[in-house]
C-alpha positions in Angstrom: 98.9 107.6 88.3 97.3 108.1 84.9 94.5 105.3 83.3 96.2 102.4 84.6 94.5 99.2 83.9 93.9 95.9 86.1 96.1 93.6 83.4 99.9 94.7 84.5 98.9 94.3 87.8 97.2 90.9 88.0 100.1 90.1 85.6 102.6 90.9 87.3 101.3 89.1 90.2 100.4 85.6 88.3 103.5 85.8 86.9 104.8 86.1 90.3 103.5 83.1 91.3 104.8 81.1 88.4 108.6 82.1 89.6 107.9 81.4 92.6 106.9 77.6 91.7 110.4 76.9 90.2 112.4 80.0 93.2 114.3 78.9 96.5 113.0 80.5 99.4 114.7 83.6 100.7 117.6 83.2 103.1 115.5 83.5 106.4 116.9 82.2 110.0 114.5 80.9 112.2 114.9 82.2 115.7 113.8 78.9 116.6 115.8 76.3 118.3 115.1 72.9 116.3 114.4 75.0 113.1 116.3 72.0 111.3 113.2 69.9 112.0 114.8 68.5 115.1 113.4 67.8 119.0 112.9 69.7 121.2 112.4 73.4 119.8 112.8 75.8 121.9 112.0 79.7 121.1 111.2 83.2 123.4 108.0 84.2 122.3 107.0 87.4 124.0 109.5 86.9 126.9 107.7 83.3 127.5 109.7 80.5 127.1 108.8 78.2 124.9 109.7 74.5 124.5 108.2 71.8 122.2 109.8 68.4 123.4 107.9 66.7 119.7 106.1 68.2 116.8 102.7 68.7 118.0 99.8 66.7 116.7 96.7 68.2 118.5 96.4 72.1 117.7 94.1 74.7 119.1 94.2 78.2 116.9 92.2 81.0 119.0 92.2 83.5 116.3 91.4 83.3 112.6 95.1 84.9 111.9 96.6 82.1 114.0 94.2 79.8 112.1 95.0 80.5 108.4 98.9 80.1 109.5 98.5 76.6 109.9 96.3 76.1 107.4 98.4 78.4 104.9 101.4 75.8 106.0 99.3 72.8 104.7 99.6 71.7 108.6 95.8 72.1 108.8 95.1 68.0 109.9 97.3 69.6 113.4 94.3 71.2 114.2 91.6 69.8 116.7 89.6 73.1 117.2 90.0 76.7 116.2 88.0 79.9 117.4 86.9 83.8 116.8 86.5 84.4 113.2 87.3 88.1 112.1 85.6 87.4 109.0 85.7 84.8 106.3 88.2 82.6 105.9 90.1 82.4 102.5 88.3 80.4 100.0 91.9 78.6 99.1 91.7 77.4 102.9 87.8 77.1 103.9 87.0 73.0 102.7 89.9 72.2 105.6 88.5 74.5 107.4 85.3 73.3 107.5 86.3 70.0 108.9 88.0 71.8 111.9 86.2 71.8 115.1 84.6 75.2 116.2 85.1 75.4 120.1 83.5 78.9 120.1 81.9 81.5 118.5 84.1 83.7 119.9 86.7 82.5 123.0 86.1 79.5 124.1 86.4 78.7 127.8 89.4 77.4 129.5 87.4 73.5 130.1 86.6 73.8 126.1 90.3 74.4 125.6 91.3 71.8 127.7 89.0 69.1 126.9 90.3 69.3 123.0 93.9 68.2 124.6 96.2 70.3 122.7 99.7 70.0 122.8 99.9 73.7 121.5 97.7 76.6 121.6 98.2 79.4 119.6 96.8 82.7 119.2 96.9 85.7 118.1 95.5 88.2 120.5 96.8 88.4 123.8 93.5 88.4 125.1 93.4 84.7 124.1 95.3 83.6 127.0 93.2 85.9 129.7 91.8 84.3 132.7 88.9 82.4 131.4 89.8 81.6 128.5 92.7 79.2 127.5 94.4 80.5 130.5 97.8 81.9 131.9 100.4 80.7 129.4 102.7 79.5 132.2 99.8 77.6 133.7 99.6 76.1 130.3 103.2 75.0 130.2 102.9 73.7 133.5 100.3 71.2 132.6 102.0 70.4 129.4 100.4 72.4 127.1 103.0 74.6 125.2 101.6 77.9 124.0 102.4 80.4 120.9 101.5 84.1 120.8 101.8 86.1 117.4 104.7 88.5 118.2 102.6 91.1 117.2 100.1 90.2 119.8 102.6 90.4 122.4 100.8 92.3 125.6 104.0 94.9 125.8 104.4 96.8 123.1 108.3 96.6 123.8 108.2 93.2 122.7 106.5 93.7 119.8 108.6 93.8 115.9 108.1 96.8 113.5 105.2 95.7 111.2 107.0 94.2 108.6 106.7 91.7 105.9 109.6 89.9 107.0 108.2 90.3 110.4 104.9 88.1 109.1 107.3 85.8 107.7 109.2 85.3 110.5 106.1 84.3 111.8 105.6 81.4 110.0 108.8 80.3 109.8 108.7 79.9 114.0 105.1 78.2 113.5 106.7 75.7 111.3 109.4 74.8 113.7 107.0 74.7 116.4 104.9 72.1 114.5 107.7 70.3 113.4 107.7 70.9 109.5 110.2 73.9 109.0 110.1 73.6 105.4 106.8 74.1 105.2 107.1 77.9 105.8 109.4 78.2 102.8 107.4 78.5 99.8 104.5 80.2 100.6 107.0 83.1 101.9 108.7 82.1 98.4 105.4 82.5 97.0 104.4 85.8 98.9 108.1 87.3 98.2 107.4 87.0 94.5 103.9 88.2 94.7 104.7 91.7 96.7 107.4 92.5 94.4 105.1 92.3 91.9 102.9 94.7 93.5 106.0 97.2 94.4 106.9 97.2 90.4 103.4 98.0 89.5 102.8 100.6 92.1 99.4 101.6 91.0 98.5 103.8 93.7 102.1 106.1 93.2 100.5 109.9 93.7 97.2 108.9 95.7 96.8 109.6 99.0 94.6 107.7 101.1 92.5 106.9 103.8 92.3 103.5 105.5 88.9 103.7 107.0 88.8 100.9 110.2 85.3 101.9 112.1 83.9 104.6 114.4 81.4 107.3 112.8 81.7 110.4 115.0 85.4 109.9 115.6 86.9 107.3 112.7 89.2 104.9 114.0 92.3 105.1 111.2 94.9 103.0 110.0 98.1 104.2 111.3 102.1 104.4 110.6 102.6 100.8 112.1 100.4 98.8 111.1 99.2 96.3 108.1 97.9 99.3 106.2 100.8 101.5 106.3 102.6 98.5 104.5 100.1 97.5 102.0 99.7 101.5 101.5 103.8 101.4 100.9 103.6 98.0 98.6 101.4 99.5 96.2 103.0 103.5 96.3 100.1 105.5 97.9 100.3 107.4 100.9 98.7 106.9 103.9 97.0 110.5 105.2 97.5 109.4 108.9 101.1 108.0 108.7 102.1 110.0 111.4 99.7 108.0 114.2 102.5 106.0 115.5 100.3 103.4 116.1 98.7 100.5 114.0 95.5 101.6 114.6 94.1 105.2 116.1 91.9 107.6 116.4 91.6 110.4 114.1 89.3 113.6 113.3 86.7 114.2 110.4 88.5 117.4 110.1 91.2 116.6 109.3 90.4 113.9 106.6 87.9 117.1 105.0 90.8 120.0 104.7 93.1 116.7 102.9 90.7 115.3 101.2 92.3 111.9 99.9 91.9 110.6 96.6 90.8 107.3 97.7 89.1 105.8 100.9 89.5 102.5 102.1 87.5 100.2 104.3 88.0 97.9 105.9 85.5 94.9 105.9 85.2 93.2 109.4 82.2 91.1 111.5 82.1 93.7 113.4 82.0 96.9 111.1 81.2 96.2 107.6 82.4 98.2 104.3 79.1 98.7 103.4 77.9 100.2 107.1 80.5 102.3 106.6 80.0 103.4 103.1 76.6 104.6 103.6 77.3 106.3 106.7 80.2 108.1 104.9 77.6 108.9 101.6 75.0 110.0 104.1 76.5 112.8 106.0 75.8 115.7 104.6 79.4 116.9 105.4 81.6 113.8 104.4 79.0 113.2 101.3 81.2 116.3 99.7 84.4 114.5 100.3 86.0 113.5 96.8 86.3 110.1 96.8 83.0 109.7 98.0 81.7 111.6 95.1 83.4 109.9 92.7 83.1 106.4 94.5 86.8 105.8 94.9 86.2 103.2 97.5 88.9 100.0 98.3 87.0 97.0 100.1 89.9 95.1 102.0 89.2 92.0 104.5 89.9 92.3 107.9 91.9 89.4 108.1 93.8 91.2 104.7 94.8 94.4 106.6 96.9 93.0 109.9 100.2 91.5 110.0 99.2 87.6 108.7 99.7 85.4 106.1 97.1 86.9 104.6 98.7 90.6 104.2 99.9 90.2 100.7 96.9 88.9 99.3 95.7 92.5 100.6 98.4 94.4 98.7 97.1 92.4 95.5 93.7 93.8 96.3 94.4 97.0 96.9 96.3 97.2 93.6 94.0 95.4 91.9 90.7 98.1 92.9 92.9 101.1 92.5 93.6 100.0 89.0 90.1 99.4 88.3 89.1 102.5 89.3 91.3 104.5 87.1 92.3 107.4 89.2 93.9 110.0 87.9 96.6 112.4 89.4 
């Protein structure tokens, strides 16, 4: 990639959007029973039945990613409490957010859960539905309280999809049905359809190779082969160093990332481990200081929440694209 400039990309992108206003969604097919807006819906959601005899009106969201799906789905006066922020929520969603009760900084307890009355809880992390928290998902069905775990939260990894786009959106077309609305999935993954293409044509980073920088400092945890990074790395044409981690996420060596050197680094941006912690750590070493990128500053900032399978993940492929082509790397 030679002097590309940030116009064709956010170009392409608004122009995108604009198509999309006026384009039919894709043909998708709900695995959902009831995807036709009918009662009950009934759907296998990590090898848990699921059944929804009416379209909930009291949601709990455990997880920011579950969190932003209903609000992305313009379903957001469902909600009666949310949880665990990874980092900020989108600025398109954060007035309705801010109207949502908190029950937790991070989990709530199973009472807190309880005591908002949902009709469905839905998270992201399997870890949601530990003891302690909102509890046993059967437990949960038992009492009434139907329950929806991101497929790519599933606890076997067996019953987990490929990270995929389609996979996201498959996603949020089974939220929709749960909740009653099934249109409502339809054009925001119109909208997000249009908008990666966009980024595919563009394909600013074709020729870079890159590394998706997660956390860690004496051993760097890595965005792997299968994993939100690997597809925004695909979307906009770069390749990721550590592809071969068959994984979403692992763990990787400083020696290895010094003999390829990659033309760009990127970090990701979380609560817990923030770009800039990790920028200064990487420009302070007096080993990884020499690495390319960080002498030339050829540094990507991407939200958590931007980088894992969500309905956020294509708004990460715009940024990517969109910092590559500001920085005006050359290969």
């Amino acid at each position: 990639m030679i002097n590309r400039t940030l116009m064709p990309v956010a170009s392409l992108a608004g122009a995108a959007l604009l198509l999309a206003g006026c384009a039919g969604a894709p043909e998708r097919k709900s695995e959902a029973a009831g995807a036709d807006g009918s009662v009950p819906v009934e759907l296998t959601n990590c090898d848990h039945d699921v059944v929804v005899p009416s379209a909930p009106k009291r949601v709990v969201t455990l997880n920011q990613g579950a969190t932003e799906v209903v609000l992305a789905l313009g379903l957001g006066d469902r909600l009666a409490g949310t949880a665990y922020l990874d980092d900020t929520v989108s600025d398109r969603w954060s007035e309705e957010y801010e109207q949502v009760p908190v029950l937790a900084d991070e989990y709530p307890t199973h009472e807190a859960v309880l005591e908002a009355e949902p009709d469905l809880v839905y998270a992201s992390y399997a870890s949601a539905f530990d003891e302690g928290v909102a509890g046993d998902r059967t437990a949960l069905a038992d009492s009434g309280t139907a329950s929806y775990l991101s497929p790519f939260g599933c606890p076997e990894e067996d019953q987990r999809p490929t990270p995929t786009f389609d996979a996201v959106w498959q996603e949020l077309d089974d939220v929709a049905a749960l909740l009653g609305d099934p249109a409502s999935s339809r054009k925001v993954v119109a909208d997000q359809q249009e908008t990666l293409d966009a980024v595919e044509e563009a394909a600013v980073g074709k020729g870079l190779t890159a590394l998706w920088y997660d956390s860690g400092d004496k051993t760097p945890l890595v965005g792997g082969g299968q994993s939100g990074p690997q597809l925004i790395l695909d979307a906009v044409g770069a390749r990721n160093m550590f592809a071969d981690i068959q994984r979403g996420w692992g763990e990787a060596s400083w020696e290895d990332v010094l003999e390829v050197d990659p033309d760009v680094i990127v970090l990701a941006d979380a609560s817990w481990s923030s770009a800039a912690e990790k920028r200064a750590y990487l420009e302070k070493d007096p080993v990884l200081s020499e690495l390319t990128a960080v002498q030339e500053g050829a540094f990507v900032t991407v939200a958590y929440s931007e980088a894992t399978p969500g309905v956020r993940m294509v708004d990460g492929a715009v940024s990517v694209a969109e910092q590559l082509a500001a920085l005006r790397l050359e290969k």
